[in-house]
N, C-alpha and C positions, 0 to 999 in steps of 0.2 A: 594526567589521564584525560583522553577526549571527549566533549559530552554530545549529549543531542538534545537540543531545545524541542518540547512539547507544550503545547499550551493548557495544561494541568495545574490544577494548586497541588494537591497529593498524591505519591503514588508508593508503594511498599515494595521492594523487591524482595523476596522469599530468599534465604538461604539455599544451594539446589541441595541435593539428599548427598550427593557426594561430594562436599564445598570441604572436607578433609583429606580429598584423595591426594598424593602426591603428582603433581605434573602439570595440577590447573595452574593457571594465569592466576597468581598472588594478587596483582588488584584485585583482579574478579571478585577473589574469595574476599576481600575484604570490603570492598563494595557490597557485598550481596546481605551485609545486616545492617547496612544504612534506612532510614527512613529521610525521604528525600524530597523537598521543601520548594516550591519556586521553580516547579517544572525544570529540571535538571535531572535527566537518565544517564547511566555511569553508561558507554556503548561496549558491549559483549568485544572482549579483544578476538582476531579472526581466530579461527581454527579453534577455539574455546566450544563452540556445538555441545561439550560432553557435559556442561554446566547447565543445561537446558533443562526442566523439567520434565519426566515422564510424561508421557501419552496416556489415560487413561486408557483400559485394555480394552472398551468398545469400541478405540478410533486408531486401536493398533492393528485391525482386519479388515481386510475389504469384504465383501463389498460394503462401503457406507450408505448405510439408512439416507433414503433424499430429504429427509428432513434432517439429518446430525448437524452440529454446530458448523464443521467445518466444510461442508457444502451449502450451508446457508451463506457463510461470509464469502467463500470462492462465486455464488451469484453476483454477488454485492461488485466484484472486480471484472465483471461480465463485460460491460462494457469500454468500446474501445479507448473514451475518453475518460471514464471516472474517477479514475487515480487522479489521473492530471488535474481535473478539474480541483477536484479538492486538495490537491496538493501547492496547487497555484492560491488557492480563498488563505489557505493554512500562512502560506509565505507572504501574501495581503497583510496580513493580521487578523484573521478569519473573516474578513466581509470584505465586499466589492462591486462595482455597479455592474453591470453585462458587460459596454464596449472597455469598458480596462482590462475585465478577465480577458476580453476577446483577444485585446490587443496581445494579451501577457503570453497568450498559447499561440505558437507556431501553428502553419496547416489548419486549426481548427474553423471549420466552417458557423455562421451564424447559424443554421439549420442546425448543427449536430451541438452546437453549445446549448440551444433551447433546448432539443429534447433531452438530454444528459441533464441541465438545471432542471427540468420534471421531475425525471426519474428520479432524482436526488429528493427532489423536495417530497416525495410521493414515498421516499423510504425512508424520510424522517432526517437525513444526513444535513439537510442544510435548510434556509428559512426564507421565502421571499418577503419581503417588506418594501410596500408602496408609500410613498409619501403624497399625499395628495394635495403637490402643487401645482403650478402652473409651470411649465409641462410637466407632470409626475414624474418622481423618480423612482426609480427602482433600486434595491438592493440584496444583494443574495448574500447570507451569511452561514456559517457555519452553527449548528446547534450542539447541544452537551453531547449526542449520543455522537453527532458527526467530530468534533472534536478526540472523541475516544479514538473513532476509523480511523485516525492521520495516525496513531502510533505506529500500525503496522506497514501504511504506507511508507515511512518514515524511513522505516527499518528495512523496507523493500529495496526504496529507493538509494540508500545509505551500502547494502548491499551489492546493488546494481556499480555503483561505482569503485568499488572497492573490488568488483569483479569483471568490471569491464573487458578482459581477455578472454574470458571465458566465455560473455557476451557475443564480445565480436569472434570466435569458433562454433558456436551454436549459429547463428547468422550467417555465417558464408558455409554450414553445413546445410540447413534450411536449403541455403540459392542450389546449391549444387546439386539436391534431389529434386529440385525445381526443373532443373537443367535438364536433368539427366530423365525427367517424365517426359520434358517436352520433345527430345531425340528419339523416344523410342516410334518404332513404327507402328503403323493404324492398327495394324492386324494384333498384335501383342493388348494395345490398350480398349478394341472389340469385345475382345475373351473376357475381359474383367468386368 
């Protein structure tokens, strides 16, 4: 069975409500009344979605309240760089000094790494620490609640790979409505 390393001591996976039903992924169900020790999560096998826990019924309707749970965390991904960044400290070992991160991320600019390492520290996800030597050093580290964040990055990013074709259809759908704005004539894009 494949796993996904978190950096966790505990975590419970619940039973889902329908872990009897005929046709779930057998590990799954058997996985799902482990208590699991040394950051080790069993990974949902694909197509498995129907083993997921209900929605509570105030975030099965739109419109969402702007303060529900699940558009507070959708701000939290707001920015262009803050998966990455925290996804990058997580595979560090949860800390790192600036120009390693810097190094570590493609395209990332030193501008756009500072204010991304703000924002982060300003919502609690990660912790700067100054050593006050000669020349000081810095470190950015990941904190308990930012450690929590990386699950679902995780799962994003673990996702993302495993759907790569779908990725890359969505991305040359993107270009082509891109395409297809920049051909049309003045007078059509006026009216709008």
């Amino acid at each position: 069975m494949p796993y996904w390393f978190f950096p966790i001591a505990t975590l419970r996976i619940p039973a889902p409500a329908n872990a009897g039903t005929p046709g779930l992924n057998r590990e799954w169900r058997l996985a799902s009344d482990l208590t699991i020790r040394h950051s080790f999560v069993p990974r949902i096998p694909k197509g498995s979605h129907t083993a997921m826990p209900e929605l509570p019924a105030a975030y099965r309707t739109a419109p969402f309240d702007e303060h529900c749970a699940p558009r507070r965390l959708l701000r939290l991904f707001n920015g262009k760089w803050t998966t990455m960044v925290l996804h990058t400290l997580h595979l560090l070992g949860g800390s790192s000094r600036p120009g390693h991160l810097l190094r570590s991320i493609p395209d990332l600019s030193k501008k756009m790494m500072t204010q991304t390492l703000r924002e982060l520290e300003q919502a609690g996800l990660i912790a700067r620490r100054v050593q006050q030597i000669m020349p000081p050093v810095v470190e950015y580290s990941l904190t308990e609640m930012g450690q929590k964040f990386i699950e679902p990055i995780e799962m994003l990013y673990h996702w993302g790979i495993e759907h790569a074709d779908l990725l890359d259809r969505v991305t040359a759908a993107q270009h082509s409505a891109k395409t297809a704005m920049k051909n049309q004539p003045e007078s059509i894009t006026e009216e709008c």
